[in-house]
C-alpha positions as CSV (number, residue, x, y, z in Angstrom):
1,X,-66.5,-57.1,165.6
2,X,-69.9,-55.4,167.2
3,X,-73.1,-57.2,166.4
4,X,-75.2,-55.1,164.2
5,X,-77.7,-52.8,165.7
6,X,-81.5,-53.9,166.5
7,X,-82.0,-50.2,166.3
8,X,-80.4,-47.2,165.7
9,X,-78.3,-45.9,168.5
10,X,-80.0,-43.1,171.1
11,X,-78.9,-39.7,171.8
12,X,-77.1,-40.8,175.3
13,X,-75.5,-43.7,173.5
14,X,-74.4,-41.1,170.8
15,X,-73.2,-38.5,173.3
16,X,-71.4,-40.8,175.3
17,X,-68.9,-41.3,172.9
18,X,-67.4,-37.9,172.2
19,X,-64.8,-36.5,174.9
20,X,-65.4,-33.3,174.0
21,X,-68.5,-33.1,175.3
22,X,-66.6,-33.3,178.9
23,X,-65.5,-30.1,178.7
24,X,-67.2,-27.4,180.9
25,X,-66.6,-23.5,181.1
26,X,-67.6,-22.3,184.6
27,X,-68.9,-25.8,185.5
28,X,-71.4,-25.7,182.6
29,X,-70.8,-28.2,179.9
30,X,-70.0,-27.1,176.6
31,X,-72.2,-27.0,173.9
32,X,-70.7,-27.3,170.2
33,X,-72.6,-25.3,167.5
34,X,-70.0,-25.3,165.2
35,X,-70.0,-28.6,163.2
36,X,-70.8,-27.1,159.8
37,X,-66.5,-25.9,160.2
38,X,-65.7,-29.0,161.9
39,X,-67.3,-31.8,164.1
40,X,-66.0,-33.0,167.4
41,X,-64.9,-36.5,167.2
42,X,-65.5,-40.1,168.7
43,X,-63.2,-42.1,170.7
44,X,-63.2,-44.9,167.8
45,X,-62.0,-42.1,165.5
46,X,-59.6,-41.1,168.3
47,X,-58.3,-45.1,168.8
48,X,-57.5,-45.8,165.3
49,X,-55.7,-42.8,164.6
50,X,-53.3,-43.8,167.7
51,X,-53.7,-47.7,166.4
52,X,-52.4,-46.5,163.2
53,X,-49.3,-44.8,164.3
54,X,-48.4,-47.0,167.4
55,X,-48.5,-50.2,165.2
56,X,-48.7,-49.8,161.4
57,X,-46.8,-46.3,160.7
58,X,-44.9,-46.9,157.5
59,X,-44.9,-45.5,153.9
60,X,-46.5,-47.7,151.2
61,X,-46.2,-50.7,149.0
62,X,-43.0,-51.8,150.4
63,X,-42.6,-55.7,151.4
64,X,-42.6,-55.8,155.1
65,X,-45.6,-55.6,157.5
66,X,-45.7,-52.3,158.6
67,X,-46.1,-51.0,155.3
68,X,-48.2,-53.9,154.0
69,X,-50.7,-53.1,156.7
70,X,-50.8,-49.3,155.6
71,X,-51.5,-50.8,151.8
72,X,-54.5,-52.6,153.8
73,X,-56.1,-49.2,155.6
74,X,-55.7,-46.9,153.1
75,X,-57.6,-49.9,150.4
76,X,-60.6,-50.9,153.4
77,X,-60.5,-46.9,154.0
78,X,-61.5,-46.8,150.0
79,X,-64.0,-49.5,150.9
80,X,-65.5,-48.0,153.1
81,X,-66.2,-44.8,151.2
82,X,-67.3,-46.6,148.3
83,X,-70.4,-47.6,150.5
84,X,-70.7,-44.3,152.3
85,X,-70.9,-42.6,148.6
86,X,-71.9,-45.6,146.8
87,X,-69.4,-46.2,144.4
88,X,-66.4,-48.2,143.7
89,X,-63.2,-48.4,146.1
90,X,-61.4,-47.7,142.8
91,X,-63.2,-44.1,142.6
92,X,-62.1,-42.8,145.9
93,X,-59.5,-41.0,146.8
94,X,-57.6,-39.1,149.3
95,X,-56.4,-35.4,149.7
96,X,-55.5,-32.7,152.2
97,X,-59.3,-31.0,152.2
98,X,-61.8,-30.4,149.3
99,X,-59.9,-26.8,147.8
100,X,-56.6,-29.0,147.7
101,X,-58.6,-31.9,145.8
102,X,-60.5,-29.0,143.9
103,X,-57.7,-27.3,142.6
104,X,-55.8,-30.4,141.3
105,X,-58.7,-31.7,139.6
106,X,-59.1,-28.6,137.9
107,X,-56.1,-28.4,136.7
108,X,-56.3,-32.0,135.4
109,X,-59.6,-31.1,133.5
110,X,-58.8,-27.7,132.2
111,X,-55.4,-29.5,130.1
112,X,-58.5,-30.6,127.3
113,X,-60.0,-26.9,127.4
114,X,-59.3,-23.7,125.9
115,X,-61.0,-20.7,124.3
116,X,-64.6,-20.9,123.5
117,X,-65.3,-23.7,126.1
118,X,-67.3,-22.6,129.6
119,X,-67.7,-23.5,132.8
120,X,-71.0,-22.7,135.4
121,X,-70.2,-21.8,139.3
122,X,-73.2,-20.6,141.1
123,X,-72.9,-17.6,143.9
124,X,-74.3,-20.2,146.2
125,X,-71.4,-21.9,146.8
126,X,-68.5,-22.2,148.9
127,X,-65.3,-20.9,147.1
128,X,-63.1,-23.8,147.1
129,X,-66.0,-24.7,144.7
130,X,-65.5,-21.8,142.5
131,X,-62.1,-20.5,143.0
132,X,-60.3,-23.5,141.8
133,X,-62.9,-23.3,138.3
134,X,-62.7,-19.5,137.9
135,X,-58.3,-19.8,138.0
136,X,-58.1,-22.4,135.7
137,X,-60.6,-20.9,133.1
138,X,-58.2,-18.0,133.2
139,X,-55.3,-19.8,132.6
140,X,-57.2,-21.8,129.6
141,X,-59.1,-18.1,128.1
142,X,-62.1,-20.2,129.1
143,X,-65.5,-18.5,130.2
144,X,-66.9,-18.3,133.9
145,X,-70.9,-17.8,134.2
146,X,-72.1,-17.5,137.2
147,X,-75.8,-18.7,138.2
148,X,-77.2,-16.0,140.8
149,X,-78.6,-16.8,144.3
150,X,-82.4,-15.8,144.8
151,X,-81.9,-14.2,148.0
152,X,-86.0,-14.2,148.6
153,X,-85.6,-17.9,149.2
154,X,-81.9,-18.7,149.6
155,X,-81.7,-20.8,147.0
156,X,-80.8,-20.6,143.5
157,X,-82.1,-19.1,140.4
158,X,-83.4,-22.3,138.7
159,X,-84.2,-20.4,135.2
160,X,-80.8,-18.7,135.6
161,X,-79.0,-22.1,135.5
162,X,-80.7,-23.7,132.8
163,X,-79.8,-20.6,130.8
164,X,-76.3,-20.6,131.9
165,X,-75.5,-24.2,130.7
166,X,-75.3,-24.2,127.1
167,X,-73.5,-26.1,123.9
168,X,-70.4,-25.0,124.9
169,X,-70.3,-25.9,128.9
170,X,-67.7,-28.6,130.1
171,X,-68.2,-28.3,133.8
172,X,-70.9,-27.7,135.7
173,X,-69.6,-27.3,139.5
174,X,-72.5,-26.9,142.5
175,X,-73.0,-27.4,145.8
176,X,-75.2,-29.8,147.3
177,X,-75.9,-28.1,150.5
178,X,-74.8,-24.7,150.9
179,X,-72.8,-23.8,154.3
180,X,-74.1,-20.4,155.2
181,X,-77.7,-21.1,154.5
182,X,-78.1,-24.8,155.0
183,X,-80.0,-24.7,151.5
184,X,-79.6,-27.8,150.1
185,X,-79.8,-27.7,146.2
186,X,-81.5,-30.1,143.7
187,X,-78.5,-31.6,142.0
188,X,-79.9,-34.4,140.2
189,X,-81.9,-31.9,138.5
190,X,-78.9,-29.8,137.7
191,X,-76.7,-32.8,136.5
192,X,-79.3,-33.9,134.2
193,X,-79.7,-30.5,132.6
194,X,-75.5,-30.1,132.3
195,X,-75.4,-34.0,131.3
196,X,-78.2,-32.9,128.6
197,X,-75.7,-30.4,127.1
198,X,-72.7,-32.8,127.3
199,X,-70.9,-31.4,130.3
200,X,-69.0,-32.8,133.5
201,X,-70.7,-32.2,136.6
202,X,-68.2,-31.7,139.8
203,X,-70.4,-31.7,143.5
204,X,-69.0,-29.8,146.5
205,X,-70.5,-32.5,149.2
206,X,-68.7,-31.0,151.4
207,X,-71.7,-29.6,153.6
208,X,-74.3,-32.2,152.6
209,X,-72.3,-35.4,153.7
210,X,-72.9,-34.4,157.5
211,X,-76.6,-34.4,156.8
212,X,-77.7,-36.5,154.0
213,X,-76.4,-39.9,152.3
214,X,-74.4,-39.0,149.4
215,X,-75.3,-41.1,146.4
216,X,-73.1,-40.4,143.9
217,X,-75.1,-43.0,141.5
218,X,-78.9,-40.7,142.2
219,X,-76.9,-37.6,141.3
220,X,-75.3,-38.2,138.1
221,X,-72.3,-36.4,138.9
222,X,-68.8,-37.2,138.0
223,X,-66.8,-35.9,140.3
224,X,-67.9,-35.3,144.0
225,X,-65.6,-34.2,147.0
226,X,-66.5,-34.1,151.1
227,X,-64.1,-34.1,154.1
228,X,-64.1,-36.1,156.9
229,X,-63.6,-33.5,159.7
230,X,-66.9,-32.7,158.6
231,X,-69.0,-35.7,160.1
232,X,-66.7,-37.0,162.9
233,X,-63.3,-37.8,161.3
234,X,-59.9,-36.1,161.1
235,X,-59.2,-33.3,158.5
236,X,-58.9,-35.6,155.6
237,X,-60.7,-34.7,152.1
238,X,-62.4,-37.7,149.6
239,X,-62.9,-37.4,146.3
240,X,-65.1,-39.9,144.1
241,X,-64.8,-39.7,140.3
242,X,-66.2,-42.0,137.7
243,X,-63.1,-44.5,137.2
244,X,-63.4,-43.9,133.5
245,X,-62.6,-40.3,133.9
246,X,-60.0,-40.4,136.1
247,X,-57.8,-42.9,133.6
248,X,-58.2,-40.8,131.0
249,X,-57.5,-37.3,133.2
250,X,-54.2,-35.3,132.5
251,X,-53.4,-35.0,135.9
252,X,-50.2,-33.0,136.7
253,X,-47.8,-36.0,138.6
254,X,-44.3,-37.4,139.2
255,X,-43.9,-39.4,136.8
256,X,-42.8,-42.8,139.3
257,X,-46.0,-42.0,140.8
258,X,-48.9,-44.9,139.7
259,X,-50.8,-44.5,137.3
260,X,-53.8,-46.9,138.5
261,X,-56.8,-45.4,139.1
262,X,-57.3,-44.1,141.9
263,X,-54.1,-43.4,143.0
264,X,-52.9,-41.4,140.1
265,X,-54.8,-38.5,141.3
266,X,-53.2,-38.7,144.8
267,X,-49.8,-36.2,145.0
268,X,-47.1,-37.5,147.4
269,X,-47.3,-39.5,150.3
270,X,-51.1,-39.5,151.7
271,X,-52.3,-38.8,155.6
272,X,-52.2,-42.3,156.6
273,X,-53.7,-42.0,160.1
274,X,-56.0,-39.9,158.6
275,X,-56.8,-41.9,156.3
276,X,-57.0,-44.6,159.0
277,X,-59.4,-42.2,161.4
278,X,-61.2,-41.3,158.2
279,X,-62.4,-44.6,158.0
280,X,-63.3,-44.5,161.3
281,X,-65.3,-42.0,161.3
282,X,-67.7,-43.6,158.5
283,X,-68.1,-46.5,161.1
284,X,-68.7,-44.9,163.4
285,X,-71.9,-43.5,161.5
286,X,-72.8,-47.2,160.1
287,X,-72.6,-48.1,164.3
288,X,-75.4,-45.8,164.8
289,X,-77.4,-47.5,162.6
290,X,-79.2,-51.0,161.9
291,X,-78.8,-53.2,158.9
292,X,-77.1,-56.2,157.7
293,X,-74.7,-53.9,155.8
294,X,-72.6,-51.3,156.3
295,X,-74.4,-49.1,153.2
296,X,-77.7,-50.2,155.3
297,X,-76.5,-49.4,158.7
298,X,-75.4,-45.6,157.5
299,X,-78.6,-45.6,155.9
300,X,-80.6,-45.9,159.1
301,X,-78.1,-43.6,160.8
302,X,-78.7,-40.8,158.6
303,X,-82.5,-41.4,159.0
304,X,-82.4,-41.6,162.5
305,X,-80.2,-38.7,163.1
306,X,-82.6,-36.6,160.4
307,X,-85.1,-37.4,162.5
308,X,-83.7,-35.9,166.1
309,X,-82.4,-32.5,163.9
310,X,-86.0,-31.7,162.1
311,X,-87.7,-30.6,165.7
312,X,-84.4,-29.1,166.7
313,X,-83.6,-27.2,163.6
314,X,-87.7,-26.2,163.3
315,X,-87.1,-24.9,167.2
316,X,-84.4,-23.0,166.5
317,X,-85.7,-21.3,163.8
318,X,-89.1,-20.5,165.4
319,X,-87.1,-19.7,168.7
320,X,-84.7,-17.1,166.5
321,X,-87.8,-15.6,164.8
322,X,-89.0,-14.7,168.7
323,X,-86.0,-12.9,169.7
324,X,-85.8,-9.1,168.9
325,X,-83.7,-7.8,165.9
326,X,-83.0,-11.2,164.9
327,X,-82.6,-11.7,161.2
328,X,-82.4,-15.2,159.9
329,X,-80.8,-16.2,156.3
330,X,-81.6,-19.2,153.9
331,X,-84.8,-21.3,153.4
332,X,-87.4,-22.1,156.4
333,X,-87.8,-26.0,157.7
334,X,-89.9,-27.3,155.1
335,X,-87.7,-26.4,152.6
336,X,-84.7,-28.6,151.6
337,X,-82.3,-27.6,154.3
338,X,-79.9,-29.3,156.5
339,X,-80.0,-28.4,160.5
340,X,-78.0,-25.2,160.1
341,X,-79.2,-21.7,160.5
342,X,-77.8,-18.8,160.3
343,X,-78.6,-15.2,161.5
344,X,-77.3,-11.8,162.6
345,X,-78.7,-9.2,165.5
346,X,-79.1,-5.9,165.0
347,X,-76.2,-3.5,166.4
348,X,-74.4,-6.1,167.2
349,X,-71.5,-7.4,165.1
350,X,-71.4,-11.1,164.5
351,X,-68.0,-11.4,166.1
352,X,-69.6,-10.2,169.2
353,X,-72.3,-12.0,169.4
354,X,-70.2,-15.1,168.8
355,X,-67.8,-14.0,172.0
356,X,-70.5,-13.2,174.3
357,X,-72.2,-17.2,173.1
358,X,-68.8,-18.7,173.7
359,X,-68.1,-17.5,177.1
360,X,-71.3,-19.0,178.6
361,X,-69.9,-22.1,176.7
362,X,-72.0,-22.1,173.8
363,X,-69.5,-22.4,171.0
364,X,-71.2,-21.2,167.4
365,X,-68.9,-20.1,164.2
366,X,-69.3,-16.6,162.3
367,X,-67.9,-14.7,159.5
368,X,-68.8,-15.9,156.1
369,X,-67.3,-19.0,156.2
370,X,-65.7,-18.9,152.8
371,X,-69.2,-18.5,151.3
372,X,-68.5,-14.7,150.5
373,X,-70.6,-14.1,148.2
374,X,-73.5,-15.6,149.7
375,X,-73.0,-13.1,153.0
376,X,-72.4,-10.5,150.6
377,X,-75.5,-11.1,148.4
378,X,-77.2,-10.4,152.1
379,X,-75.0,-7.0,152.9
380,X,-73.4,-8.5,155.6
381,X,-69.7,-8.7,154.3
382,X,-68.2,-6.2,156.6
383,X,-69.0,-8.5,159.7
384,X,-70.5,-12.1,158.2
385,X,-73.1,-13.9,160.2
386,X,-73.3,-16.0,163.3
387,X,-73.9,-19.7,162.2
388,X,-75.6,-22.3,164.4
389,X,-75.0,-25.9,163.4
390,X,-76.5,-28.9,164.6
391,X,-75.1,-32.6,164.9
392,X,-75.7,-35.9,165.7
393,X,-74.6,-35.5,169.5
394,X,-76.8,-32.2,169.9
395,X,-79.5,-32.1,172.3
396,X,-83.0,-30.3,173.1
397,X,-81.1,-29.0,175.7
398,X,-78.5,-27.3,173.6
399,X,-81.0,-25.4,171.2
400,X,-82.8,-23.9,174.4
401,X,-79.8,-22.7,175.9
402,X,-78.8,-21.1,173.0
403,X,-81.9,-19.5,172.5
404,X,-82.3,-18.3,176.1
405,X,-78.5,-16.8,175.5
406,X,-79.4,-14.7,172.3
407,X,-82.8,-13.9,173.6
408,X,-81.4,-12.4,176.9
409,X,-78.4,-10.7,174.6
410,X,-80.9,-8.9,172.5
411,X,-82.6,-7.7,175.6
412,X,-79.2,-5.9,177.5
């Protein structure tokens, strides 16, 4: 095992460990914009996955090694979520990706709702964080109300939610950190006013784990769901509910499948080298970082890395301002944000943009990611917007190329 860290680990140290970063186009190195739809990955990630299937690949609880060791990943795989979410190992669980996990758990919750009972999605959100709601409170005769987006300020309409949560709301579902934007949303303060009124509170993490420490005990939630192909792992989604909960929860399941908590709410046989590089990938975050645990060592990661992305995101977003016909969406640094900014150039179609970026090996993401109502709140639904995101292995270097390219695009 590595010795802890004096200090957390430096931007060469960081980059040196992701192959991906080899890759060139025209003998210029490749620079990845597009974490907020996926991270590249580390070689640690990369080793245990191949670990996992060279040497341990069996199906579970079953009495000889292969499978014993595949009981002992997937349980220090829980262990190691509880401290990247801090909770218990018996509150985490796996899925195929957040709408899978979202959809199931909806339809486990909506079994004890029917008419007259409500649920609050936001226009904020992804829609694997509204979708899933909006479906089953059809199927129930249940009532969907929606809490606006200020689009002023990219963030959403505070006086609009506390109206929306009422007597008869059973689940309030919200996004930490919104995708398109980067906005990243008070949700202690909306768990405490849905908690007030006696309601469930179900966090899409999904865009905030990359940039923030999730703390599933600070936010009052009760259900909260990420995925680990979002900060360095393998496309693997996590979902932490309050253990109480998920005993009592009707969840549709074969009925020789357990019944323990957390494994009840896991359909069929799981991703084990997923799971395995899943795991990985939250090391590999604690390795960044210094402390005599592992909770400790991501904390100092995720304060480290917070610190390299605040001059880069405020760069971009000051760089992007310069360029003509450049709009830019969501709240300015300063405002609760994570490093991603979005923006679109006039006459020029995001897909376009994104093409001409790529071929000078500058790899950014547009459309509107699944948040389609938050690119349609803006009028930009026809052609979505081009998305810049940063990540721990991005560099100064990076941000001014990219800016150079869409500064010099605008100008042709």
């Amino acid at each position: 095992m590595t010795a802890p860290r004096e200090r957390p680990a430096s931007l060469d140290e960081i980059r040196a460990q992701f192959p991906a970063l080899e890759r060139k186009i025209t003998d210029t190195a490749v620079s990845y914009f597009d974490g907020p739809g996926g991270t590249q990955v580390p070689r640690s990630v990369i080793v245990a996955m191949a670990d996992y299937l060279a040497h341990h690949n069996a199906n579970t609880h079953w009495a000889f090694p292969t499978s014993v060791e595949t009981d002992a990943v997937i349980a220090d795989a829980r262990a190691a979520f509880a401290d990247f979410l801090n909770g218990r190992p018996d509150e985490v669980s796996f899925g195929a990706n957040m709408t899978t996990i979202a959809f199931h758990l909806s339809r486990a919750l909506g079994r004890a709702w029917g008419p007259g009972d409500e649920v609050v999605v936001t226009e904020l959100d992804h829609h694997a964080n509204v979708a899933p709601w909006v479906h089953m409170a059809r199927d129930r005769g249940m009532t969907v109300r929606t809490v606006p987006l200020d689009p002023e300020r990219g963030e959403l309409d505070w006086g609009a939610l506390e109206r929306a949560i009422g007597p008869r709301t059973r689940l309030l579902a919200i996004g930490a950190a919104s995708n398109a934007l980067g906005t990243v949303t008070d949700v202690a303060r909306a768990a405490a006013m849905a908690r007030a009124a006696g309601a469930l509170v179900f966090v899409d993490a999904v865009h905030y784990a990359p940039h923030r420490l999730v703390d599933v005990q600070a936010l009052g939630c009760d259900f909260l769901a990420c995925s680990a192909y979002k900060f360095y792992g393998p496309h693997v989604g996590v979902l932490w509910g309050r253990r109480e909960l998920i005993v009592g929860l009707d969840v549709p399941k074969l009925a020789p499948a357990p019944e323990s908590a957390p494994e009840r709410l896991e359909t069929g046989t799981q991703n084990h080298e997923g799971i395995a590089g899943a795991k990985a990938a939250v090391e590999f975050l604690a390795s960044l970082g210094a402390g005599a645990t592992r909770r400790a060592r991501l904390a100092s990661a995720y304060e480290a890395a917070h610190e390299r992305e605040a001059p880069l995101v405020a760069r971009l977003w000051e760089g992007l301002g310069r360029v003509p016909g450049v709009t830019r969406y969501g709240p300015p640094p300063g405002r609760p944000r994570t490093s991603t900014v979005s923006f679109t150039m006039a006459g020029l179609p995001a897909g376009t943009v994104a093409a001409s970026l790529a071929s000078q090996g500058l790899f950014v993401s547009h459309g509107d990611f699944y948040a389609t109502t938050v690119v349609a709140r803006y009028g930009q639904s026809a052609e979505g917007l081009v998305r810049l995101g940063l990540a721990v292995y991005s560099s100064p270097e990076d941000v001014e190329r990219v800016l150079a390219a869409v500064d010099a695009l605008a100008r042709d």
